[in-house]
VOGU-3710 file (C-alpha; in Angstrom, 3 decimals, decimal comma):
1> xxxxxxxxxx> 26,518/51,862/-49,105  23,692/52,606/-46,231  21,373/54,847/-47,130  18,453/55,995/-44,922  16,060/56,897/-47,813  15,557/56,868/-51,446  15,479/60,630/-51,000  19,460/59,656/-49,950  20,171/57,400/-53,018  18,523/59,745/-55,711
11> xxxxxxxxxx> 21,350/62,309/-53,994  23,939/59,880/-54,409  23,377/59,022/-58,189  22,693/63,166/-59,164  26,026/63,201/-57,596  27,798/60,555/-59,408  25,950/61,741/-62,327  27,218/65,467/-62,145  30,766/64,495/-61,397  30,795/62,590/-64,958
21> xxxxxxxxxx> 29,089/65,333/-66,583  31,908/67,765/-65,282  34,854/65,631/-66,144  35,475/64,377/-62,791  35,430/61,054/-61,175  32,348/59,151/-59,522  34,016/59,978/-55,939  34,832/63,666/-56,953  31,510/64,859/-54,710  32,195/63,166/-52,026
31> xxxxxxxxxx> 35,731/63,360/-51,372  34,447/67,225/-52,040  31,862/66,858/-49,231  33,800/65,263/-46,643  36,582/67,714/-47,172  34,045/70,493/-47,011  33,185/69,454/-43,901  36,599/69,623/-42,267  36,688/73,155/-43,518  33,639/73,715/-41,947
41> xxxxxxxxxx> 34,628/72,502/-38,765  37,989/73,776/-38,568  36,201/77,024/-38,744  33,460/76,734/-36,017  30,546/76,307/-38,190  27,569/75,375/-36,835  25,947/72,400/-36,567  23,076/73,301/-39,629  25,639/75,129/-41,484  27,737/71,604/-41,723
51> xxxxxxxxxx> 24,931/69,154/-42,662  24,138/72,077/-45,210  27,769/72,008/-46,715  27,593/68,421/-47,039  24,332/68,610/-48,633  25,651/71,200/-51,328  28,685/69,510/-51,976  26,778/66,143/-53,084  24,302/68,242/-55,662  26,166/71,252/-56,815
61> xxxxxxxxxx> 26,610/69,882/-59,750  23,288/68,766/-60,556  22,671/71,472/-62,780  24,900/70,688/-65,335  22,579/69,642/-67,631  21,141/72,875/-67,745  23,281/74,806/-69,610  25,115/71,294/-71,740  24,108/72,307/-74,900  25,410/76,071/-74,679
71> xxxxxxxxxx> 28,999/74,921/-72,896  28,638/72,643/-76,197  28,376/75,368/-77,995  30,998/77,615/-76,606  33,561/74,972/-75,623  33,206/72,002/-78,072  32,718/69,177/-75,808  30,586/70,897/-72,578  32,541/67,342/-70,187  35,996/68,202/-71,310
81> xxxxxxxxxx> 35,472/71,914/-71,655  34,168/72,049/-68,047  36,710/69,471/-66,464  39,295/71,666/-68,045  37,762/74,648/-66,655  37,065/73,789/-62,883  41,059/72,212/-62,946  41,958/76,292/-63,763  43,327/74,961/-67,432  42,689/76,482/-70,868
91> xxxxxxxxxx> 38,751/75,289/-71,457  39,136/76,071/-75,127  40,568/72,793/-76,029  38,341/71,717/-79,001  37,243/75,175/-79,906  38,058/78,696/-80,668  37,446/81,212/-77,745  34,641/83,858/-77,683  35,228/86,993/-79,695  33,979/88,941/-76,660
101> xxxxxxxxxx> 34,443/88,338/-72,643  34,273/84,825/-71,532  33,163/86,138/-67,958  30,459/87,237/-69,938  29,596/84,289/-71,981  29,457/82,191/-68,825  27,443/84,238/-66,185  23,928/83,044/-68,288  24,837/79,717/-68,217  26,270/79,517/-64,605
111> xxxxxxxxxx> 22,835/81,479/-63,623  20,908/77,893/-65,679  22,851/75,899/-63,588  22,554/77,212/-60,233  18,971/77,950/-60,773  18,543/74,360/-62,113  20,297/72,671/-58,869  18,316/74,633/-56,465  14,763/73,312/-57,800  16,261/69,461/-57,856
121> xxxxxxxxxx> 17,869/70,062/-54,422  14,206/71,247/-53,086  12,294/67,898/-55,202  14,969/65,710/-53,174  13,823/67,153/-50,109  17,319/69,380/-49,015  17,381/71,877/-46,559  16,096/75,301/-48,337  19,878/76,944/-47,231  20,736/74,153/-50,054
131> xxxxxxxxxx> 18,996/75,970/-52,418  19,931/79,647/-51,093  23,271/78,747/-50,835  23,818/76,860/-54,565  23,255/80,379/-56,313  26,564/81,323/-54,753  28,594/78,125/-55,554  30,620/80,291/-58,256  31,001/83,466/-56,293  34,286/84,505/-55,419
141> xxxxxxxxxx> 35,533/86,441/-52,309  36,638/89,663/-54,621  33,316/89,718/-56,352  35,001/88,933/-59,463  32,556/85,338/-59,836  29,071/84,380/-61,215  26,354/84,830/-61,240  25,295/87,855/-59,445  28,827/89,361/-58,553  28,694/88,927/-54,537
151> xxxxxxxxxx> 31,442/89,486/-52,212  32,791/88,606/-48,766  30,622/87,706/-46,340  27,349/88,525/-48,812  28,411/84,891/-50,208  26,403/81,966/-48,512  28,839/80,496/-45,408  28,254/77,243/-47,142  29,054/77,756/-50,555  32,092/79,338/-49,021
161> xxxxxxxxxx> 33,388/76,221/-47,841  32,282/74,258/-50,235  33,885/76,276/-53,083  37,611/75,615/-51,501  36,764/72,683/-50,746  35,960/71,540/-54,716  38,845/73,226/-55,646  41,185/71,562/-53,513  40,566/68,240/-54,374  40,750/69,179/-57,983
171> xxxxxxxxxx> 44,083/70,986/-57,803  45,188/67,548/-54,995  44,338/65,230/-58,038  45,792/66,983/-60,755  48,725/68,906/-59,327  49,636/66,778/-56,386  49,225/68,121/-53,092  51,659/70,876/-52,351  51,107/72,256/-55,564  47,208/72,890/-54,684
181> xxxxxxxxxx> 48,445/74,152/-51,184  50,238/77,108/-53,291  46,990/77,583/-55,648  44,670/78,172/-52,831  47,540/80,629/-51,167  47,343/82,634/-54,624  43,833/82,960/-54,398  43,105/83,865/-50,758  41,597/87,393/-50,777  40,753/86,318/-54,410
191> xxxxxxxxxx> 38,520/83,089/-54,582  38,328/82,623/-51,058  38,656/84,387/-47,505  41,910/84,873/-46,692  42,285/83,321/-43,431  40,070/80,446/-44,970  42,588/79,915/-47,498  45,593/80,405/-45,535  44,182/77,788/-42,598  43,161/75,220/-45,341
201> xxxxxxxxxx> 46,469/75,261/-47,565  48,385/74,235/-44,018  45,672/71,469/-43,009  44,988/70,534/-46,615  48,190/68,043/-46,849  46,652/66,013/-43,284  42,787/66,075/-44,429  43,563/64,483/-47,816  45,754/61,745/-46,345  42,345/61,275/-44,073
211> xxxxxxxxxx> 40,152/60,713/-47,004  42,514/57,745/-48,116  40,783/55,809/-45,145  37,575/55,872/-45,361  34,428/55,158/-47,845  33,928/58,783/-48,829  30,317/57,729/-50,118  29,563/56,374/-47,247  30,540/58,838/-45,164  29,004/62,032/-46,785
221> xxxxxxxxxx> 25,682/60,408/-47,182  25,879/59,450/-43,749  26,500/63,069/-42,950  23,280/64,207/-45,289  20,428/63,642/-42,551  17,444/63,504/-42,542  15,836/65,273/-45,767  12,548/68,026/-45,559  10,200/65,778/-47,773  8,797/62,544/-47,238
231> xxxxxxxxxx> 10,732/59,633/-48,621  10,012/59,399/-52,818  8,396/57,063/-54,754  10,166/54,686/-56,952  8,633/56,579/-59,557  8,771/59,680/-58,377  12,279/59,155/-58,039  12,964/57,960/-61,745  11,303/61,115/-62,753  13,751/63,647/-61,089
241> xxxxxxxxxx> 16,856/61,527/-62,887  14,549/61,152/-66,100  13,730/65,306/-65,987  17,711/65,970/-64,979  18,826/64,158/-68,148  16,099/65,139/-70,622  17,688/69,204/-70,361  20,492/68,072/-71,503  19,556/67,609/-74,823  17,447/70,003/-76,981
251> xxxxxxxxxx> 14,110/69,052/-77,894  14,165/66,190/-75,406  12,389/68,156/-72,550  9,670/65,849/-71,260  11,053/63,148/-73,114  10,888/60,641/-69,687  7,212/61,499/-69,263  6,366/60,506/-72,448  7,997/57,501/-72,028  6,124/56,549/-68,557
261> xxxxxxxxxx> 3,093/57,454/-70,458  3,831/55,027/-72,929  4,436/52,242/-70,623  1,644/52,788/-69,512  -0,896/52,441/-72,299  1,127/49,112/-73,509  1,867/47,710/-70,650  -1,949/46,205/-70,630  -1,991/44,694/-74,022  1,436/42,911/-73,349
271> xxxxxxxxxx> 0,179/41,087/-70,589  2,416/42,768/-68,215  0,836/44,683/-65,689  2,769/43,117/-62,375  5,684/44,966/-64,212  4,304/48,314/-64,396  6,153/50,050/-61,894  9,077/48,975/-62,849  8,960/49,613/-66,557  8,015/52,941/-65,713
281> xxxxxxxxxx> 10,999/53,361/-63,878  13,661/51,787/-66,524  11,537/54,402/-68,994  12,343/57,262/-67,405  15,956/56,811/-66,331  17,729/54,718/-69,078  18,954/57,965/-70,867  20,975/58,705/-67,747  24,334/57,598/-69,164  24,347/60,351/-71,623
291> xxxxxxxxxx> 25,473/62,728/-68,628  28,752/61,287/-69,092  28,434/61,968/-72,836  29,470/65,226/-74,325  26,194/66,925/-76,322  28,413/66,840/-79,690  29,116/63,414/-79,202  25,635/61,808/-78,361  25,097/59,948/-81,443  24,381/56,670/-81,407
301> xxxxxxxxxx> 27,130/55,653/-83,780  29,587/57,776/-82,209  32,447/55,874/-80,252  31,515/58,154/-76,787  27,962/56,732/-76,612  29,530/53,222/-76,642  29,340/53,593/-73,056  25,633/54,798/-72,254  24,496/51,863/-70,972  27,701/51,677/-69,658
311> xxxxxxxxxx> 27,113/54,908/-67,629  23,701/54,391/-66,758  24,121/51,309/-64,889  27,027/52,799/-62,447  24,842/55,555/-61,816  21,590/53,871/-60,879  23,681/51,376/-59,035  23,759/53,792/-56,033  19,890/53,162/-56,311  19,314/49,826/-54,720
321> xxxxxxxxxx> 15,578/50,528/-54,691  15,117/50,463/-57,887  16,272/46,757/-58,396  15,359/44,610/-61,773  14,988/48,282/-63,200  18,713/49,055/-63,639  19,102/46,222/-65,432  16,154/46,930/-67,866  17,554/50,601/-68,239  21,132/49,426/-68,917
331> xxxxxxxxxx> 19,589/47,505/-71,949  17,915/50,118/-73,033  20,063/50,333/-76,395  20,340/46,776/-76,911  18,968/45,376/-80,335  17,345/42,055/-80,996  20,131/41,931/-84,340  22,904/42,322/-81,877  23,807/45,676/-83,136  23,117/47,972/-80,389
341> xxxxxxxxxx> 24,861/49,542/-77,347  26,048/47,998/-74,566  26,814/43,996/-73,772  25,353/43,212/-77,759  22,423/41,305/-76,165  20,535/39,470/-79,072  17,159/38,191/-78,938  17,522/35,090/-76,993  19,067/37,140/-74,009  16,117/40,152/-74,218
351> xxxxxxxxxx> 13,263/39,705/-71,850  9,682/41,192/-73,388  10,237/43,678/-70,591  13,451/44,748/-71,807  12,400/45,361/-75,400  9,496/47,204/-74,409  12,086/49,599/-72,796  14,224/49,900/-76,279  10,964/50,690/-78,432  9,796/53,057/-75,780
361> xxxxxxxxxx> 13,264/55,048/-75,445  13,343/54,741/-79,386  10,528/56,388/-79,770  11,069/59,234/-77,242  14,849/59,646/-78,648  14,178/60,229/-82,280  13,792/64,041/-83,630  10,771/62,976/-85,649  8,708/61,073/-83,659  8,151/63,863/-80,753
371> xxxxxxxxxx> 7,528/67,334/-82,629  6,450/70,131/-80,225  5,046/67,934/-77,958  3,148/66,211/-80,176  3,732/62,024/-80,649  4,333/61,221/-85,018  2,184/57,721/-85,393  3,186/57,657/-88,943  6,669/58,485/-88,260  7,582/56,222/-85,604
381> xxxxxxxxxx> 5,554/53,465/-88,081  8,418/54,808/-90,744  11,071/54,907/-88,051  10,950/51,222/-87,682  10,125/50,294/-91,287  13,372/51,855/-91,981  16,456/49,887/-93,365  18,590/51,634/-90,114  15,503/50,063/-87,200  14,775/46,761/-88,899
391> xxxxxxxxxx> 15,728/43,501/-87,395  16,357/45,553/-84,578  12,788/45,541/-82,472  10,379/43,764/-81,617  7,818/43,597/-83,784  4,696/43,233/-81,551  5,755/45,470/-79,379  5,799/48,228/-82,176  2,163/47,317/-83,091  1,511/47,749/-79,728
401> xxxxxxxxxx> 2,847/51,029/-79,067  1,343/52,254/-82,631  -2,152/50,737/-81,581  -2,216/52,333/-78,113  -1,127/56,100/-79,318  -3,515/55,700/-82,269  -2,884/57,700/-85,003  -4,831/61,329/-83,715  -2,803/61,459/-80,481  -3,352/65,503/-79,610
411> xxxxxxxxxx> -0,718/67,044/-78,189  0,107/66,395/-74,604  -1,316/69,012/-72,254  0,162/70,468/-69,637  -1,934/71,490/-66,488  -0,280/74,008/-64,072  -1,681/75,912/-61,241  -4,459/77,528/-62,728  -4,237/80,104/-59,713  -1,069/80,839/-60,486
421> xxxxxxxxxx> -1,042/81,550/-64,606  -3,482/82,333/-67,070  -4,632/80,095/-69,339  -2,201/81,905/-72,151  0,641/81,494/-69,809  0,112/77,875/-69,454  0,199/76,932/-72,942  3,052/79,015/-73,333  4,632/76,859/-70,546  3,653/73,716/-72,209
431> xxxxxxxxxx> 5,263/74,507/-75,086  8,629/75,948/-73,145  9,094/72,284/-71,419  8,816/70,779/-74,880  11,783/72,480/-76,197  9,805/74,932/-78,655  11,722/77,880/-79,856  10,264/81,020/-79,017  9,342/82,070/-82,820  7,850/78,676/-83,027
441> xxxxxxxxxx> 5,614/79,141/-79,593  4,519/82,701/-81,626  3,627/81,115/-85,043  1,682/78,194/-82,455  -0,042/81,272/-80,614  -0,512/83,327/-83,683  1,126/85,745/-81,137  4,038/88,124/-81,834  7,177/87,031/-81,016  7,543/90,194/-78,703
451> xxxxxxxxxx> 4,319/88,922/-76,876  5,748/85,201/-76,045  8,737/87,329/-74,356  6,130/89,238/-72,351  4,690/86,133/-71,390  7,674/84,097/-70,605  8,693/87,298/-68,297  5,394/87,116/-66,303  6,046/83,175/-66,252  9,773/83,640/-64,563
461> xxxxxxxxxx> 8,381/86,143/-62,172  5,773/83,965/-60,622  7,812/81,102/-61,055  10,286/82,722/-59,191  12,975/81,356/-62,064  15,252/83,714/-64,579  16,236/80,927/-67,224  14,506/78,924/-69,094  15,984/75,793/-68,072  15,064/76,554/-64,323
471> xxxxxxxxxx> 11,454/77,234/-65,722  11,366/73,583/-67,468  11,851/71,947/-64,755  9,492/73,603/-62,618  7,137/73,220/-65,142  7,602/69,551/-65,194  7,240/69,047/-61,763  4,407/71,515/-61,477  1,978/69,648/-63,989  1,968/66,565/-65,904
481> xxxx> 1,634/65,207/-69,429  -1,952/63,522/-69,591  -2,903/60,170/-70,567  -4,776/59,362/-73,693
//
């Protein structure tokens, strides 16, 4: 794959990444971009109003992680669920469905993901129509869709094309092509335009034949240009993947900081400071696979997250920059007893940079270790004692980690445009990116509850954000965890 930056590469991987997250296959976004892009030339689009198409077909679905845990929730299994979903199939597969409207259950979370996507599409560096045009991604023609109820030609041109575009390759994988020529006919006036739909449902059976032919990866990077920010940092880079996955899960918000923070203090008592950057990179991306994971499935002993490591390799693949990295994140879960996740590595085939990586992700995975932003000495010391982490770790490497946190590590803080929020706001903020409930930022505060909502009001206003998943990432890219 040619790539022109590693602004281009992180795109590829979020996309990869989103397609498993949604059900779909790794070429799902780009088959959907370089179909989009017929669309949009079959209708006269513009020259910016293509490369922007292409652009919002690769991270659309970037956001997924934002809302996981509640399409866990409401669906069962938020992949499955969702895959369901987008192929116009009953989502409620492996649970019941809502007692009240489902259109109603869905517009918060489809208002987390859309918010979500635009603030990774704008760290990558994508035009700022990306990000305009992503809050309309679920709108339909009628007004009938989410989030905001917009119809006709009030939805972004864009996500216009890019909306019949995902659909038809969908419905053109799982119906066969003339049956998703007669589901985008149905919906024309509905979904889409109607003269979109009725053009697209004749070319449709031509442009998919097309995509046979050519390296759809390829070609919808190619067709990205150039992005708005200067080309990222390795580690830079690693952090956007590392903050994508960490909302996935609750309570793991931050977690790919900490780990980089880790790395960081041990890296100099191991002797292996040439590594640095690289270990700070396998750190904060070797949770990746868990995209592909549904959130009721994530544990460690369940059969799904066999295939973490699995997952996390294909995805960084499309990184080429990050090199020995991938393979340091891939064996991430590996254990030096054999028992873990992955290629059951032992010992002898587990580099001292590699199990640095598995004590560091160890730590920053377990509920007890991170509570409310603060690192447990004690209970990470337990953690390994335990009958369930011995034999498993490196032994010197724990000592090392233990020795470098010490045991009064105070909590991370979080520093964020002082011009911007008060001091109050900010260490409500902190506290938001760690995953702390509300009640449990009050009791912190020795606030009222009703007071932490007043604040976390003034905080989406300025932050220009309405969920709080959309205001966790900003505040992780806005500040940073400091080092002790």
């Amino acid at each position: 794959m040619k790539t022109q930056s590693l602004n281009h590469e992180v795109l590829a991987a979020l996309a990869f990444a989103g397609d498993l997250s949604m059900g779909q296959p790794p070429e799902h976004s780009p088959a959907v971009a370089c179909l989009a892009e017929k669309i949009a030339t079959e209708f006269g689009a513009s020259e910016a109003v293509k490369r922007c198409t292409v652009q919002l077909s690769l991270v659309r679905w970037a956001g997924c992680t934002a809302n996981a845990r509640e399409f866990s929730d409401l669906l069962g299994d938020d992949v499955r669920g969702r895959a369901q979903m987008i192929a116009d199939r009953n989502p409620f597969v492996d649970a019941d469905p809502p007692a009240g409207s489902l259109h109603a259950a869905i517009e918060p979370l489809a208002l987390a993901h859309c918010e979500a996507t635009a603030i990774l599409s704008e760290r990558i560096g994508l035009l700022p129509e990306v990000a305009e045009s992503v809050m309309d991604i679920f709108e339909a023609w009628d007004g009938s869709g989410l989030p905001s109820g917009k119809s006709g030609e009030d939805i972004a041109e864009a996500a216009q094309y890019v909306a019949l575009a995902g659909d038809a390759e969908v419905f053109s994988r799982t119906y066969g092509v003339p049956h998703a020529c007669v589901l985008i006919s149905s919906r024309a006036g509905k979904r889409y335009d109607t003269s979109l739909a009725q053009k697209a449902a004749i070319r449709l059976p031509a442009w998919i034949e097309e995509l046979k032919s050519i390296d759809l990866l390829d070609v919808s990077i190619s067709s990205v240009g150039e992005t708005n920010r200067p080309e990222l940092s390795g580690e830079s880079a690693a952090l956007i993947l590392g903050d994508f996955t960490d909302i996935k899960v609750p309570g793991h918000e931050g977690c790919c900081r900490v780990a980089v923070e880790i790395v960081e203090k041990v890296v100099p008592k191991l002797g292996l400071e040439n590594a640095v950057s690289k270990l700070k990179i396998a750190a904060a991306v070797a949770g990746i696979g868990r995209v592909a994971v549904s959130n009721t499935k994530l544990s460690l002993s369940s059969e799904a997250s066999l295939l973490v490591p699995h997952w996390t390799e294909r995805i960084l693949s499309r990184i080429p920059e990050f090199g020995a990295a991938i393979k340091l994140a891939g064996q991430a879960y590996e254990r030096l007893d054999g028992r873990g996740l992955g290629k059951g590595l032992a010992a002898q085939s587990l580099s001292l940079e590699a199990r640095l990586i598995q004590v560091v992700r160890a730590v920053v995975e377990a509920p007890d270790c991170i509570v409310e932003g603060k690192i447990k000495v004690e209970a990470i010391r337990s953690m390994f004692a335990s009958e369930a982490y011995a034999g498993g770790f490196d032994e010197r490497i724990i000592e090392a980690v233990l020795v470098s946190l010490g045991s009064k590590r105070k909590r991370s803080k979080f520093h964020a445009n002082e011009e911007l929020l008060t001091p109050r706001e900010t260490e409500v903020l902190q506290q938001l990116a760690t995953g702390v409930p509300n009640k449990q930022i009050a009791r912190d505060l020795g606030v009222s509850p009703k007071t932490v909502s007043t604040h976390l009001e003034r905080i989406y206003l300025k932050l220009d954000v309405r969920t709080r998943a959309a205001a966790t990432l900003k505040a992780l890219e806005m500040g940073q965890f400091s080092k002790h």
